[in-house]
TITORRO-951642 format. One line per 8 residues: their letters; for each residue x, y, z of N, C-alpha, C. Coordinates in nm, 4 decimals. Layout:
N
A> X,Y,Z,X,Y,Z,X,Y,Z | ...
***
This chain:
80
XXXXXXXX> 14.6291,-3.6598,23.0770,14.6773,-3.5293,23.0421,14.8259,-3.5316,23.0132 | 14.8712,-3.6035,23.0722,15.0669,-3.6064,23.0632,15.0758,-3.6481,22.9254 | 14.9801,-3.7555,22.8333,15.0065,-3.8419,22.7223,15.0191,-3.6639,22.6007 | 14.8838,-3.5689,22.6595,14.8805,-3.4637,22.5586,14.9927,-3.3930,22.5991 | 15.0308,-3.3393,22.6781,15.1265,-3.2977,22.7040,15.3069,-3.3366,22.6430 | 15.2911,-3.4670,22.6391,15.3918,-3.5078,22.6204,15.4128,-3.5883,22.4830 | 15.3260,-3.6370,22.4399,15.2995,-3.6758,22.2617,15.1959,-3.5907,22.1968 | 15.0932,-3.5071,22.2622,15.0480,-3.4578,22.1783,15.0338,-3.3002,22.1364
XXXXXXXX> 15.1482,-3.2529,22.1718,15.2035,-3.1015,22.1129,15.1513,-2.9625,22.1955 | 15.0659,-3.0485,22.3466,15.0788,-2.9844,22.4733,14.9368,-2.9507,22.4666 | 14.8777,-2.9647,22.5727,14.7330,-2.9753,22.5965,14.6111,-2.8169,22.6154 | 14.5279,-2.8615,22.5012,14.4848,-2.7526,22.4651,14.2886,-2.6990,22.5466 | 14.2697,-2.8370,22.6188,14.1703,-2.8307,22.6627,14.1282,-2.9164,22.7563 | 14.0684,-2.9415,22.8630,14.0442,-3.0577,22.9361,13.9160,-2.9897,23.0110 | 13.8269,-3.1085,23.0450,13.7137,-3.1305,23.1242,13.6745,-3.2697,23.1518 | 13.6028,-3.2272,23.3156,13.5665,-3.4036,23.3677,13.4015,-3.3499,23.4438
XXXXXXXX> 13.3153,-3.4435,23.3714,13.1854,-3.4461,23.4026,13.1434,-3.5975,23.5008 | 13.0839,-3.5574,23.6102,13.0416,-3.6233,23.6993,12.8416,-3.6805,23.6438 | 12.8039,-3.7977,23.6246,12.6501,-3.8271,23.5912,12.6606,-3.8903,23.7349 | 12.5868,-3.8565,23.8204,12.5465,-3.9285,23.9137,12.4716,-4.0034,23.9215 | 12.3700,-3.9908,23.8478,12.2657,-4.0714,23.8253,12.2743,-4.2229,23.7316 | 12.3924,-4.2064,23.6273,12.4125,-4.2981,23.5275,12.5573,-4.3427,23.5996 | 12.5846,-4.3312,23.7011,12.7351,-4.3576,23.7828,12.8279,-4.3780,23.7258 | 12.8682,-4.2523,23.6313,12.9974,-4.2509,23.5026,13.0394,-4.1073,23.5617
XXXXXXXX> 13.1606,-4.1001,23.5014,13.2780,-3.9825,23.5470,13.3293,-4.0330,23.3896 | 13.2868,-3.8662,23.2549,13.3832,-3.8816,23.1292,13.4526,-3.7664,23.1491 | 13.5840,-3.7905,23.0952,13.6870,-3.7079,23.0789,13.7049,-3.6937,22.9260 | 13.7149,-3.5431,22.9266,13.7602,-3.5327,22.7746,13.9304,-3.3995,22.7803 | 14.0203,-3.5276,22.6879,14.1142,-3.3874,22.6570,14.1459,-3.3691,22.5373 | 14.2035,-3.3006,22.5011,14.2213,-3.2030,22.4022,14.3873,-3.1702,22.4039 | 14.4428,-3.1946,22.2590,14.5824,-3.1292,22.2152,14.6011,-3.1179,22.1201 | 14.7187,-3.0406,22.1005,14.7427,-3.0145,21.9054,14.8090,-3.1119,21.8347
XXXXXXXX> 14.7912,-3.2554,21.8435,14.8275,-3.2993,21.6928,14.6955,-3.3798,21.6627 | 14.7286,-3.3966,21.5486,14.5857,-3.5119,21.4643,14.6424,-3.5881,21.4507 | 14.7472,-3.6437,21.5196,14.7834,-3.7933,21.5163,14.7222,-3.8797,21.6242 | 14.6681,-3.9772,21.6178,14.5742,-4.0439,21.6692,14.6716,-4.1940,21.7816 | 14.6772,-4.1904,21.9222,14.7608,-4.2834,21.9623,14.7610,-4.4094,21.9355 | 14.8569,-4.5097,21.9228,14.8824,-4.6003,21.8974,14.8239,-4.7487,21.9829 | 14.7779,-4.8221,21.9188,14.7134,-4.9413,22.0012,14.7514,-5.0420,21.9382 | 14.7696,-5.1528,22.0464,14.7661,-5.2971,22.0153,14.9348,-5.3088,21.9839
XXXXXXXX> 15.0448,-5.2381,22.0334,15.1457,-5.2317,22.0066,15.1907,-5.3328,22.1891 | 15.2941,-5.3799,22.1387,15.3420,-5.4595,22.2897,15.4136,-5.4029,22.3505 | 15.4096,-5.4151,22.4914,15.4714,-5.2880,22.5787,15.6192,-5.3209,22.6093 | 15.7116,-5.2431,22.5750,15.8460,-5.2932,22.6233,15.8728,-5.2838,22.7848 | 15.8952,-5.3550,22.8334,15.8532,-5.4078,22.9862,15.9490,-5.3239,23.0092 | 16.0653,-5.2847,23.0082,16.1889,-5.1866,23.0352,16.1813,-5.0370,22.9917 | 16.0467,-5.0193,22.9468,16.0591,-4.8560,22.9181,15.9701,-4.8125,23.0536 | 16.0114,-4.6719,23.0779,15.9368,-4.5948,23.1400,15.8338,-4.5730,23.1508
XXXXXXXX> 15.7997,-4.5354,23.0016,15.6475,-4.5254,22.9907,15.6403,-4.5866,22.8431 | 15.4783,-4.5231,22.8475,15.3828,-4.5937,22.7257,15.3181,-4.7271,22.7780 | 15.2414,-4.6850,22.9534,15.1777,-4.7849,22.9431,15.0469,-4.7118,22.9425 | 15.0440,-4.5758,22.9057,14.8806,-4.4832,22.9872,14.7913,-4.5214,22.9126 | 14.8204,-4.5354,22.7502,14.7187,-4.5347,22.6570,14.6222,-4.6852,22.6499 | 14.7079,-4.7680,22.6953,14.7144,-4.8858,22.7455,14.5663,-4.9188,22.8314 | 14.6360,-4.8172,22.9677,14.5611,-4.8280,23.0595,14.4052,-4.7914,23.0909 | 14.4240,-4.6766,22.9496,14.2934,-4.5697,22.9880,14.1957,-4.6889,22.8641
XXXXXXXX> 14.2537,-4.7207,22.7894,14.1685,-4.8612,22.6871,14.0596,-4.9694,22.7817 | 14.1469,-4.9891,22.8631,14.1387,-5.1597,22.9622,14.0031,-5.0773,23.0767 | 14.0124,-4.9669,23.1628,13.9790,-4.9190,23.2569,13.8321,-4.8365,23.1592 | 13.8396,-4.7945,23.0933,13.7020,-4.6996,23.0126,13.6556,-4.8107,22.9797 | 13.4673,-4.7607,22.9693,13.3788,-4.8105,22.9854,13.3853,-4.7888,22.7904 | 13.3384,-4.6990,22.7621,13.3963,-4.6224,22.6012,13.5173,-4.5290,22.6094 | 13.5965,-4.5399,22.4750,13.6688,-4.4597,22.4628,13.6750,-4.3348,22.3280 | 13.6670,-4.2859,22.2914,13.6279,-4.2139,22.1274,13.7785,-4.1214,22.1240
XXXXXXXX> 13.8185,-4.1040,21.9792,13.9009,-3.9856,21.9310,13.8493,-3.9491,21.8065 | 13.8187,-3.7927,21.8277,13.7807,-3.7182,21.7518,13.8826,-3.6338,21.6857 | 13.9133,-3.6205,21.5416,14.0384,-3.5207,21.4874,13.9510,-3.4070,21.5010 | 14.0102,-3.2489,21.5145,13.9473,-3.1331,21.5525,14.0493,-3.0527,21.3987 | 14.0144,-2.9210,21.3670,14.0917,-2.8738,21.3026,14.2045,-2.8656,21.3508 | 14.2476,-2.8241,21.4778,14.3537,-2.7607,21.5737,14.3969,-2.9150,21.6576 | 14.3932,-3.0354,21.6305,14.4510,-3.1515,21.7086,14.3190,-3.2524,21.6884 | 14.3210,-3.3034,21.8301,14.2154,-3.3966,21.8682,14.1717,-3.4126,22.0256
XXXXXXXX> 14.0383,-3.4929,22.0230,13.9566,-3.4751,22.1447,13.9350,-3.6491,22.1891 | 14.0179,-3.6788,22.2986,13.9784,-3.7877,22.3135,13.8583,-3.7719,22.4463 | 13.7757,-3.8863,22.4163,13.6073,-3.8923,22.5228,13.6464,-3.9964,22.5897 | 13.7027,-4.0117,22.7439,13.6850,-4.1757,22.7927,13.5772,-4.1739,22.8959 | 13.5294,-4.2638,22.9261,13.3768,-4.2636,23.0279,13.4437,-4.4090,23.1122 | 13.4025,-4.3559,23.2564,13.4182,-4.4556,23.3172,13.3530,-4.4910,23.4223 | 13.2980,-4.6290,23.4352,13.1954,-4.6498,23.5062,13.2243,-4.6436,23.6826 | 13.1417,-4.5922,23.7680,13.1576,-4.5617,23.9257,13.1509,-4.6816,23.9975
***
């Protein structure tokens, strides 16, 4: 949520679904730009941040971004 908040023009929607049965927890959020985050870029070991997008890649089981008229919807699923 901080990544929409903070690169993506402030967060316009969020939800987290529990499958108990399929032992996944997906999160989906939502913000206003249609710019889509950046991957495969190398992390400058001395910055603050820009390691989340990083992180949520390595840790999700799937990840999806969807452009919306009003921004985009990223889907990450992660296994229990």
């Amino acid at each position: 949520m901080a990544n929409a908040i903070v690169h993506g023009g402030g967060l316009t929607a969020f939800s987290a679904d529990l499958d108990q049965d399929d032992a996944r927890l997906r999160l989906q959020v939502e913000d206003a730009s249609r710019t889509t985050p950046r991957t495969g870029e190398p992390l400058d070991p001395g910055a603050l941040g820009g390691r989340g997008w990083a992180i949520v890649q390595k840790l999700a089981t799937t990840v999806t971004v969807a452009l919306l008229p009003h921004g985009k919807r990223i889907t990450a699923t992660f296994a229990l």
